[in-house]
C-alpha positions in Angstrom: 0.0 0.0 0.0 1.3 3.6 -1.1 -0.3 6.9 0.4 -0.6 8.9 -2.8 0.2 13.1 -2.1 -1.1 14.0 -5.9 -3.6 16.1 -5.7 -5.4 15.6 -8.6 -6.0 11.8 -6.6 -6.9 13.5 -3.3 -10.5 12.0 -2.5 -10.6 9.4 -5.6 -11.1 6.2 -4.7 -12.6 2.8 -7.2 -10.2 0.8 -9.0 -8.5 0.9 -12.6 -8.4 -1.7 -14.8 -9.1 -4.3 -12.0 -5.3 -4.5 -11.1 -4.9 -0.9 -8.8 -7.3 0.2 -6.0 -7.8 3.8 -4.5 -9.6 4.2 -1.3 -10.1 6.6 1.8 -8.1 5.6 4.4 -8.0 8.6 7.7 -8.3 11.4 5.5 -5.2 10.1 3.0 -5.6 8.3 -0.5 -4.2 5.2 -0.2 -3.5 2.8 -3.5 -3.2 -0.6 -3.4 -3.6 -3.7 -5.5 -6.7 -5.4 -7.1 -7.8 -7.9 -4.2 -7.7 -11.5 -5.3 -11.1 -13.1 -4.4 -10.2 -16.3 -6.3 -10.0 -18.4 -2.8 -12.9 -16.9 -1.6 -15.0 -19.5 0.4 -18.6 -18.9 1.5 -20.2 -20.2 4.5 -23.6 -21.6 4.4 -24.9 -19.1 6.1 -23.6 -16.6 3.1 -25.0 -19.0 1.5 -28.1 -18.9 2.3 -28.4 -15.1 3.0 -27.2 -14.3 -1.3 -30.3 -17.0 -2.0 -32.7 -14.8 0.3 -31.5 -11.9 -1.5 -31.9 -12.7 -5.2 -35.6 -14.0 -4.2 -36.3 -10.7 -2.2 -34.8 -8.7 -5.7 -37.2 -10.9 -7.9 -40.5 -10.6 -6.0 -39.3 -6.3 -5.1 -38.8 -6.0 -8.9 -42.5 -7.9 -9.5 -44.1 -5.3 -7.1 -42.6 -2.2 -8.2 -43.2 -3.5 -12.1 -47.0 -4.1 -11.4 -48.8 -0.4 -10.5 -51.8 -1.7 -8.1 -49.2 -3.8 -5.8 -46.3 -1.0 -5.7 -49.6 1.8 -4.7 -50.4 -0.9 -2.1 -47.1 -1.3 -1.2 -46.7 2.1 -0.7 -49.3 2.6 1.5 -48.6 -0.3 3.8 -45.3 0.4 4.3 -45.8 4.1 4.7 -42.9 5.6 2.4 -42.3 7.6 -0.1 -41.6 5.9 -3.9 -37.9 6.5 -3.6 -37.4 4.3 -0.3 -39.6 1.6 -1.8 -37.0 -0.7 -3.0 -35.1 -1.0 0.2 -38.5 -1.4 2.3 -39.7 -4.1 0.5 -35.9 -5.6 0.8 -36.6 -5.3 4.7 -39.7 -6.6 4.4 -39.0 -9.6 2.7 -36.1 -10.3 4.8 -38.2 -10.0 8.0 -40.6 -12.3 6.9 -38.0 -15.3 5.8 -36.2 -15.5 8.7 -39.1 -15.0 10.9 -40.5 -18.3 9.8 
């Protein structure tokens, strides 16, 4: 890891070209290399929470699509159109592990 002092890269942070990464580290720009996630193992709890999620994106994505469920959506949960999505994330999340 280098802490870069070029201003033009003061406050940057992503990654270019997937082999160097800028982020925030205390106030100072800090470049390192592309993580390597090749290794990566995932629990079966990770497991299960990713398989929870991509339901709870296809039935959100179903309700916000369809006009009478996202209006009664909208009323039930009691927010505005732009916090839908995550509501309904919440929702669904509440109701799958409450079972």
């Amino acid at each position: 890891m280098a802490i870069s002092r070029n201003p033009l890269m003061s406050g940057v942070s992503g990654s270019i070209n997937k082999q160097v990464v800028y982020r925030q580290l205390h106030g100072k720009t800090v470049i390192s290399a592309y993580p390597d996630m090749s290794d990566r193992r995932l629990s079966s709890k990770q497991k299960h929470v990713n398989q929870l999620m991509k339901k709870a994106n296809i039935e959100t994505k179903k309700i916000i699509a369809d006009e009478k469920l996202r209006d009664a959506a909208l009323l039930r949960l009691n927010v505005t159109r732009n916090k839908l999505y995550t509501s309904l994330i919440r929702e669904y999340f509440k109701k799958a592990l409450n079972k």
